[in-house]
C-alpha positions as CSV (number, residue, x, y, z in Angstrom):
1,X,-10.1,-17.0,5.0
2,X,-6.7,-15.2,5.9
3,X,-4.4,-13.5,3.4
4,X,-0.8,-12.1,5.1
5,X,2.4,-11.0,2.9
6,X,5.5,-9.0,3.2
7,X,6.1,-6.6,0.4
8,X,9.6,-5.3,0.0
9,X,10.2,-1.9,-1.5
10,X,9.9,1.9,-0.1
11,X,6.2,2.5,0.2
12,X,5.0,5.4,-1.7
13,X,1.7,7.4,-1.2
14,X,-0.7,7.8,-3.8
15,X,-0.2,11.0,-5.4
16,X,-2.7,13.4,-7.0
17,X,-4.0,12.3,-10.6
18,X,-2.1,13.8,-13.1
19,X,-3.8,15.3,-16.5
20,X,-2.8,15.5,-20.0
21,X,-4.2,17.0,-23.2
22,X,-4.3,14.5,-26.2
23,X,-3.6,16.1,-29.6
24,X,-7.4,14.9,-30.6
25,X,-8.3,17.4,-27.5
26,X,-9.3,14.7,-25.2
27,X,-8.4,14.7,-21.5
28,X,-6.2,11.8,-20.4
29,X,-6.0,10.7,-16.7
30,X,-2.9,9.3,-15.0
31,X,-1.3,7.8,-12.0
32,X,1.9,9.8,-11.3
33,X,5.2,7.4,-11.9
34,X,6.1,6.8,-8.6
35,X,2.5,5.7,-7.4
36,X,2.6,2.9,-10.3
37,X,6.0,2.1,-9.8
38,X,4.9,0.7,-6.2
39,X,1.7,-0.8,-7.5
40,X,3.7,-3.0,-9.8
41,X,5.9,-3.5,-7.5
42,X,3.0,-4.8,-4.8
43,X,1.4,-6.7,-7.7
44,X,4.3,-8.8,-8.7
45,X,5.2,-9.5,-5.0
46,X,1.4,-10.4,-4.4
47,X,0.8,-12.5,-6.8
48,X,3.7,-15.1,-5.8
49,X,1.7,-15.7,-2.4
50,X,-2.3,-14.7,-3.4
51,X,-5.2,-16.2,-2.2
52,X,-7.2,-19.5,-4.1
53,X,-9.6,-17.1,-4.4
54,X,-10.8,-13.6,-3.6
55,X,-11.9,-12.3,0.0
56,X,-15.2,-12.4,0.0
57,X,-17.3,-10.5,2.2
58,X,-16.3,-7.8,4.7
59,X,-12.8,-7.9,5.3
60,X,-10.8,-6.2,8.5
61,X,-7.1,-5.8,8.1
62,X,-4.1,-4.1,8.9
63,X,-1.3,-2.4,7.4
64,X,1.9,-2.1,9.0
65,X,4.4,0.3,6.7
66,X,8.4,0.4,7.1
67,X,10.1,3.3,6.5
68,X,14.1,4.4,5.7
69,X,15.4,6.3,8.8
70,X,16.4,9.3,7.9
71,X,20.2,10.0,8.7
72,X,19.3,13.0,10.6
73,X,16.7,11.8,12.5
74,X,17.3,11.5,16.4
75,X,17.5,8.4,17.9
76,X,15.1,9.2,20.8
77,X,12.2,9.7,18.0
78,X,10.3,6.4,17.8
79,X,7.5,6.9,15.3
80,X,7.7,8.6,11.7
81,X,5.2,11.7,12.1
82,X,6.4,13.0,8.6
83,X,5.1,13.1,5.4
84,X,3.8,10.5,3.6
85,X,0.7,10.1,5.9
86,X,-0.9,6.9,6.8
87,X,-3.9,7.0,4.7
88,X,-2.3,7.9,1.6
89,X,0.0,4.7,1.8
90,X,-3.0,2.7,2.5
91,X,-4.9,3.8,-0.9
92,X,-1.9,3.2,-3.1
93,X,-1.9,-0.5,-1.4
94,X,-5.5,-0.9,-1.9
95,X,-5.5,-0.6,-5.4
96,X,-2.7,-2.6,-6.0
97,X,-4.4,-5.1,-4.2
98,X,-7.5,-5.0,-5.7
99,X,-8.4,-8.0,-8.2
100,X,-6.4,-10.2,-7.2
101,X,-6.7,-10.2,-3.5
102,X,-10.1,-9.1,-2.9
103,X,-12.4,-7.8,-5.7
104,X,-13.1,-4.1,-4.3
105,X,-11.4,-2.0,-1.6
106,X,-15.0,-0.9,-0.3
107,X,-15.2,-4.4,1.3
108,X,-12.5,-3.2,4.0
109,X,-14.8,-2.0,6.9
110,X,-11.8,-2.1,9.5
111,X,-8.5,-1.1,9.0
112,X,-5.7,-0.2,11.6
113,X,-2.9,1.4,10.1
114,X,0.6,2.2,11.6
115,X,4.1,3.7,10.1
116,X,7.1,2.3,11.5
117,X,10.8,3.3,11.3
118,X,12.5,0.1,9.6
119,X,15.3,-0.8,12.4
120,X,18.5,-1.9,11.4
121,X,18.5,-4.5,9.1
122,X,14.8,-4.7,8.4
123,X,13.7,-4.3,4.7
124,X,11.6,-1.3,4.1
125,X,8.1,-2.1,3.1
126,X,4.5,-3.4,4.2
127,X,3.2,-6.1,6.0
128,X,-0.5,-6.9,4.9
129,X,-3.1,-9.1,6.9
130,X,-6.7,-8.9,5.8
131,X,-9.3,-11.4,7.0
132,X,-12.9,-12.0,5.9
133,X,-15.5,-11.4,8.9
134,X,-18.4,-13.7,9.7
C-alpha cells in the first residue's frame, strides 16, 4: 500500500522541548508554538487524503520540502543549504503523521530527504510518499 500528499504551508523544524514549572511544582513538557502550529497544520491537510488504514510493516519514503526564496538569495544558488536542516523537518513531519498514517515513526527504515527552493508560483510545503515494503 502507497500513501502520497501535498501539504501546503512553510515547513517548520522541530524545535527543542520547552519546560515549564506548574504552581503544584510539577514539570510540564511542551512543543514550542511554531512546531505544533505545523503539526496541525499537516494533520488537518492529512486527514482529507489518509489511508483506509495504517502502513503496516516497514515503510520507505521520501520527503521532498519547499522552501520561500529568500529575497536576497542569488539566483545562481540552486539548493537551500541554510538553516532549518533536513532532519529536523522530517521529525516535526513524522509525528504529525503518526496515528493516522502509520502507527509509529520507527517503522520508516528508508528515508531520502531533500530541501528545495519553491520556484515561482509553487506553494511552499512537503510532498510525502511512504510505501510499505514486502
Amino acid at each position: 500500500m502507497k500513501f502520497e500528499a501535498r501539504i501546503y504551508g512553510l515547513p517548520v523544524a522541530q524545535g527543542r522541548p520547552r519546560a515549564a514549572k506548574l504552581p503544584s511544582g510539577q514539570i510540564r513538557v511542551y512543543d514550542p508554538q511554531k512546531s505544533r502550529d505545523w503539526k496541525r497544520t499537516v494533520m488537518a491537510q492529512v486527514l482529507a487524503v489518509k489511508p483506509e488504514r495504517l502502513l503496516a510493516g516497514a515503510l520507505a519514503g521520501e520527503m521532498d520540502f519547499y522552501l520561500p526564496r529568500p529575497k536576497s538569495a542569488p539566483k545562481r544558488v540552486v539548493y537551500p543549504v541554510v538553516r532549518p536542516d533536513c532532519t529536523n523537518l522530517v521529525k516535526g513531519t513524522e509525528d504529525a503523521l503518526k496515528g493516522i498514517v502509520f502507527a509509529d515513526d520507527s517503522q520508516i527504515v528508508s528515508l531520502r530527504v531533500a530541501k528545495h527552493y519553491a520556484s515561482d508560483g509553487t506553494t511552499p510545503g512537503v510532498y510525502v510518499r511512504l510505501e510499505e515494503l514486502p
